[in-house]
C-alpha positions in Angstrom: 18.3 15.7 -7.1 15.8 16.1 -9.8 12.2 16.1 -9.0 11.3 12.9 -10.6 14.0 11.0 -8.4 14.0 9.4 -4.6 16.7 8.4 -2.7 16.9 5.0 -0.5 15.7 6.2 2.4 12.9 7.7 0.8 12.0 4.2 -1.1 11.6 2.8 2.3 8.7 5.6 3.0 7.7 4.7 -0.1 7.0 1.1 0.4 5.9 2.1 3.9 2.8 4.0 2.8 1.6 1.4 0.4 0.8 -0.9 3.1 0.8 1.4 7.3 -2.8 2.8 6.2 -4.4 -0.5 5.8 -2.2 -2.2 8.5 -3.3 0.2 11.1 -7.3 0.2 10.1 -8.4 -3.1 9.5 -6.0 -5.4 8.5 -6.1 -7.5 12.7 -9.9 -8.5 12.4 -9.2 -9.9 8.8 -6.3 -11.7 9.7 -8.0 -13.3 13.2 -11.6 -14.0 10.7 -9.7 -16.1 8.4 -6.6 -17.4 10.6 -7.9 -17.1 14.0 -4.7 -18.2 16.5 -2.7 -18.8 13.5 -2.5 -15.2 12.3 0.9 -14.8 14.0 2.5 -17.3 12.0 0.9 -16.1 8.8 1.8 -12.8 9.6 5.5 -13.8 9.9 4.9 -16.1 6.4 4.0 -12.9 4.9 6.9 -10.7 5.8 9.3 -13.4 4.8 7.7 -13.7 1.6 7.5 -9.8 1.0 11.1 -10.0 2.0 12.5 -12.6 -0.8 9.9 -10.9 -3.6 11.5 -7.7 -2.9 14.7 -9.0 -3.1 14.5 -10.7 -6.5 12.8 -7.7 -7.9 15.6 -5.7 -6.8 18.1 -8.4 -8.8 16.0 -8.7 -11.8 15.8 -4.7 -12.3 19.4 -4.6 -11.3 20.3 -7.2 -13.6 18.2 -5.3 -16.6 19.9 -1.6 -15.9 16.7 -0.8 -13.9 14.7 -0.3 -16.9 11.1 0.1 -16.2 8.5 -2.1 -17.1 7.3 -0.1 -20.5 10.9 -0.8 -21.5 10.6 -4.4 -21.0 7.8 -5.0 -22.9 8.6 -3.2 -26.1 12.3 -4.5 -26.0 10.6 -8.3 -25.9 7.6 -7.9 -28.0 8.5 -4.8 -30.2 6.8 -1.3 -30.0 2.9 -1.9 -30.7 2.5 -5.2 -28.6 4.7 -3.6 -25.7 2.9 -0.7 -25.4 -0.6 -2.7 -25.2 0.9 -4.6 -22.1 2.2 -1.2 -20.4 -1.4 0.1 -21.2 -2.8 -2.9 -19.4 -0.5 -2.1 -16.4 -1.8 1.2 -16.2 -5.5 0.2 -16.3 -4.8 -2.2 -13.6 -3.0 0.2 -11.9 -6.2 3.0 -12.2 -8.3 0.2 -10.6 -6.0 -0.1 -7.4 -5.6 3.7 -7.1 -9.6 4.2 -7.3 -10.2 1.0 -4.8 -7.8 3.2 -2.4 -9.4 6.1 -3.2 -12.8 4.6 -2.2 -11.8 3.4 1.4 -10.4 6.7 1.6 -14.0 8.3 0.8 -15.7 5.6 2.8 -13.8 6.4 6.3 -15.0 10.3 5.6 -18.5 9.3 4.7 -19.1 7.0 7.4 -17.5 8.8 10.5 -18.3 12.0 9.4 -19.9 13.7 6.1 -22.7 11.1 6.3 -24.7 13.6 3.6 -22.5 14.8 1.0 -22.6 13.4 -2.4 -19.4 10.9 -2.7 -18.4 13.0 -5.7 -17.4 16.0 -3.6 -15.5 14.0 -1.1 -13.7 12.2 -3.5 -13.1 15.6 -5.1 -11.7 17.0 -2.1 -9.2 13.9 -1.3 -7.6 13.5 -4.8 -6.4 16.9 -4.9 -3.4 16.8 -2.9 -2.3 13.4 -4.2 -2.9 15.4 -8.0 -0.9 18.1 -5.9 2.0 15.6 -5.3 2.5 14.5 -8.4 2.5 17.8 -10.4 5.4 18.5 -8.0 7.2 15.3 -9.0 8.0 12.0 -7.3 10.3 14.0 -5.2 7.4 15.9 -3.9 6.4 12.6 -2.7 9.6 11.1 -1.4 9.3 13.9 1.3 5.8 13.7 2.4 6.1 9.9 2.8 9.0 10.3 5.4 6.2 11.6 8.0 4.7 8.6 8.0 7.7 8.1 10.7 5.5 10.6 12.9 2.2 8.6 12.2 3.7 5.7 13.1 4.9 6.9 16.3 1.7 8.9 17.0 -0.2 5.7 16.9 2.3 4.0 19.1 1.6 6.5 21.8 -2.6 6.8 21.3 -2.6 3.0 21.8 -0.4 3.3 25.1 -2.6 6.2 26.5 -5.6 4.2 25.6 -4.2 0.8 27.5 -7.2 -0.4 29.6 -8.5 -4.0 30.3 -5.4 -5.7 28.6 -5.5 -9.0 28.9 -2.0 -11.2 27.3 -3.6 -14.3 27.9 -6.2 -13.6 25.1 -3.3 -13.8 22.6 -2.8 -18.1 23.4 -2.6 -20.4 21.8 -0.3 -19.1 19.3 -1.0 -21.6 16.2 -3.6 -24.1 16.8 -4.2 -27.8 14.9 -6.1 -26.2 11.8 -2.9 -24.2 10.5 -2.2 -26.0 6.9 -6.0 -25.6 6.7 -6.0 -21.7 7.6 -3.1 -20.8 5.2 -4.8 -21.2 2.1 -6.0 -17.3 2.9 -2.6 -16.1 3.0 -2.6 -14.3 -0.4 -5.6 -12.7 0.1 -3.6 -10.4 2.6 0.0 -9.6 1.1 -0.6 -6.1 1.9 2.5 -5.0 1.0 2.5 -6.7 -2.7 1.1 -3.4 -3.7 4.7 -2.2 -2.8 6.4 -4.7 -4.7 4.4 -3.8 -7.8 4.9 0.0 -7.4 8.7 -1.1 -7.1 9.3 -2.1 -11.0 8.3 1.6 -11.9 10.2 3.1 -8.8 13.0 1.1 -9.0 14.5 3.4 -11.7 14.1 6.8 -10.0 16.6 5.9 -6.9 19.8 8.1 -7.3 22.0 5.4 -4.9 20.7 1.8 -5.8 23.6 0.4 -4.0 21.6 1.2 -1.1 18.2 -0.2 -2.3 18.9 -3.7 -0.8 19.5 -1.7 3.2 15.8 0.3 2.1 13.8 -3.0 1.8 15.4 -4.7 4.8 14.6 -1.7 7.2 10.8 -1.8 5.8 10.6 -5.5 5.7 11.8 -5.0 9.9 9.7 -2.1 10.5 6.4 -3.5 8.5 6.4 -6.7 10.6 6.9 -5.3 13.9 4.2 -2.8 13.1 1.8 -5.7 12.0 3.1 -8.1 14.7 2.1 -5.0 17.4 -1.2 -3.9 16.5 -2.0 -7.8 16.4 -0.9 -8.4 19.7 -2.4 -5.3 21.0 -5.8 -6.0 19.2 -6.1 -9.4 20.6 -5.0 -8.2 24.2 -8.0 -6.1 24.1 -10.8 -7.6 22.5 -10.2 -11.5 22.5 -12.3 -13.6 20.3 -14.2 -10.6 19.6 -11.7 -9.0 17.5 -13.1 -10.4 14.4 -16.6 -9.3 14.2 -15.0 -5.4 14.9 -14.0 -2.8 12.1 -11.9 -0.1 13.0 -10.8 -2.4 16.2 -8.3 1.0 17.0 -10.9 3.4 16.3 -12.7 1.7 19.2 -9.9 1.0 21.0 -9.4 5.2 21.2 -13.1 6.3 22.4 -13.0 4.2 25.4 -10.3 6.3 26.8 -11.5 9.3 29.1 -8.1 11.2 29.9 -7.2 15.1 31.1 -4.8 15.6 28.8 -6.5 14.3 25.6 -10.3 13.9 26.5 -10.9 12.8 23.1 -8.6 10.2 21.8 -10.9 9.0 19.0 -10.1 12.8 16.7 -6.6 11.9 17.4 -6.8 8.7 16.1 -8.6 10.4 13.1 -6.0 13.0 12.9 -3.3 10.2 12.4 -5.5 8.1 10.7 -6.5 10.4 7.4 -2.7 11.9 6.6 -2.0 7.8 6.7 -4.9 7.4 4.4 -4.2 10.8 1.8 -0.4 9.0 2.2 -1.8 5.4 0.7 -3.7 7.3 -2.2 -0.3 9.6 -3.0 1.2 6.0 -3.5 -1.2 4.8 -5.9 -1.6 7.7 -7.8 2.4 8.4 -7.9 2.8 4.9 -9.4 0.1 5.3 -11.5 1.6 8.2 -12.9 4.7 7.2 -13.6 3.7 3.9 -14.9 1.7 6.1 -17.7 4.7 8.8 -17.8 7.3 5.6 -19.1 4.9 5.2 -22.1 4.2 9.1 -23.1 6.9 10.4 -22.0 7.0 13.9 -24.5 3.3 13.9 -24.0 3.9 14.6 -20.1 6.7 16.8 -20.4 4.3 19.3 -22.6 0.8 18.4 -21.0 1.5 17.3 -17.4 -1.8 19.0 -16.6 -3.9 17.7 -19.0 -2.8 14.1 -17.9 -3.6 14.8 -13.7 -6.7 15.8 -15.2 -7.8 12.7 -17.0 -6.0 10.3 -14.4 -8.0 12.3 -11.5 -11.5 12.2 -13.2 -10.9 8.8 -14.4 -10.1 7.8 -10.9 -13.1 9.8 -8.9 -15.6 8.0 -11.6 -14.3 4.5 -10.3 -14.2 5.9 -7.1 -17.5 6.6 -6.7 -19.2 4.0 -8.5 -22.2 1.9 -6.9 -20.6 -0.2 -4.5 -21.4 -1.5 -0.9 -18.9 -0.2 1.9 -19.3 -4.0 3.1 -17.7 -4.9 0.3 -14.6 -2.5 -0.1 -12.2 -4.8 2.3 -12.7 -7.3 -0.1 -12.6 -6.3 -3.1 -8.6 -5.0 -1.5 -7.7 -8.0 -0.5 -8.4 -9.5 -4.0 -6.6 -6.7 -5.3 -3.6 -7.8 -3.4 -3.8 -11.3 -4.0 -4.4 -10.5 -7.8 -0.9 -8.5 -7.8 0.9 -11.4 -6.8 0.9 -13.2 -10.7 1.0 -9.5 -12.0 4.6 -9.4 -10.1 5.8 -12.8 -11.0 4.6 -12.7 -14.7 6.9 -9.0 -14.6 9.9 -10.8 -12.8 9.6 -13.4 -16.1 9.5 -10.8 -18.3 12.7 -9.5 -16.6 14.1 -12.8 -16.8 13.3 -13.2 -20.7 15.3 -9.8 -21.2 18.2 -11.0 -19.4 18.2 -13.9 -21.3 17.7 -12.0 -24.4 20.5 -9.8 -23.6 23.5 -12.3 -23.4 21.9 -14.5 -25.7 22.5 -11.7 -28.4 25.7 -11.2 -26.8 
């Protein structure tokens, strides 16, 4: 396999980080502050959802040869006004990776380098994401399988932390203010950064026939992930739930064990690999994303690109910005790459048409 390709199984990992990180760190308070007992439901709307858009993007790309996005454009629009779209993609793209990036910095500045300057931290967390990609998407296809490992490693801190459950806390499940709730629900298609990073991934899988098996075994594994750590979340902490960040984090330093006296580092321990896993996403997409519109340029210079992409990124990174504000400033990010998809599945649809129209 050539090191710029994944198989299926490894587009499942794929999608997987883009979305476990953020599921497993803050993503049950902000669904309980904005749908309160209706967050089950919503959570359900917005696997379903994730389900059908990954589905069609599959078709489309199928349909189009699995041509990436830089492709698209210039075939549509010709070779100047093409390009300036597929730039535009990689800018918004840069954005996303930084915003990542910058949760990434702000877990290691708050819990722990309280002093150092942001600009060494971020320095320190973008290298092996720059590491990744010099090795190829490949490089990056294996690292994401262990997020397998995290998963289960989480699965068993929350059962050796189980204390003071209460499954009552969980009722009602939807309530009389549901049509009213659901006007939030784009704000937290988490996985939509998945379904962007697909166009430009799409095209690297060496057995698309299995592509459509990949996104059913995330879509199953992403909902009883988010659908557990709900349900877990509530049992514990009620109504309180949404005034808490890190609700696990706290979760973990109430237990007092023999075996693992300190729970809360083994969160950690999980919790950062999940983290450098969410960045590697963003910056592999980004990459390649760039790499479809120069592609001679990254052949020769491949360094000189990680370079530019890394600094670029560490300057956003670390720009003034509240740590209040870095949850939602992502979930506008993920609502905002909802139109970004469906504008790219009608550019899709305009080359198919084009295609057997000139036929």
């Amino acid at each position: 396999m050539a090191k710029n390709n994944l198989s299926s199984a490894q587009y499942t990992t794929y999608l997987l980080s883009g979305m476990v990180a953020l599921c497993l760190m803050n993503l049950t308070p902000m669904l309980f502050k904005n749908f309160g007992q209706n967050s089950l439901l919503a959570i359900m709307l917005i696997s379903a959802a994730s389900l059908v858009l990954l589905l069609l993007v599959n078709f489309t790309a199928c349909s189009c040869g699995y041509l990436s996005p830089h492709r698209i454009c210039t075939n549509l629009f010709g070779k100047y006004v093409g390009s300036a779209l597929s730039w535009l993609l990689v800018a918004y793209l840069l954005i996303f990776t930084a915003l990542s990036l910058r949760i990434f910095i702000y877990i290691v500045n708050v819990y722990y380098l309280q002093k150092t300057p942001l600009i060494i931290i971020a320095l320190v967390l973008i290298l092996p994401s720059i590491y990744t990609v010099w090795g190829g998407i490949r490089v990056f296809g294996h690292s994401s399988t262990l997020v397998y490992l995290f998963i289960a490693a989480f699965l068993l801190v929350i059962l050796l932390a189980r204390n003071n459950y209460l499954v009552s806390n969980i009722f009602p499940l939807i309530d009389e203010n549901v049509f009213t709730n659901l006007r939030h629900l784009p704000l937290f298609f988490i996985t939509s950064s998945a379904i962007l990073g697909s166009f430009f991934i799409l095209p690297t899988i060496v057995n698309p026939q299995k592509i459509k098996r990949s996104i059913y075994l995330f879509t199953l594994i992403s909902l009883g992930l988010m659908l557990f750590t709900y349900a877990i979340a509530r049992f514990y902490f009620g109504d309180a739930l949404k005034e808490l960040i890190l609700p696990f984090y706290n979760l973990s330093t109430i237990y007092k064990g023999r075996a693992l006296e300190r729970l809360d580092v083994v969160f950690i321990l999980i919790f950062i690999p999940l983290l450098g896993l969410l960045n590697s996403f963003f910056f592999t997409t980004l990459h390649k994303a760039q790499r479809d519109i120069l592609p001679n340029f990254n052949e020769k210079y491949q360094g000189i690109t990680l370079v530019i992409l890394g600094a670029l990124e560490i300057f956003l990174a670390t720009l003034p910005l509240p740590h209040g504000n870095i949850w939602e400033f992502y979930l506008i990010g993920s609502a905002l790459n909802l139109p970004i998809i469906a504008l790219l599945i009608l550019l899709y649809g305009g080359y198919i048409l084009k295609r057997r129209w000139l036929k």
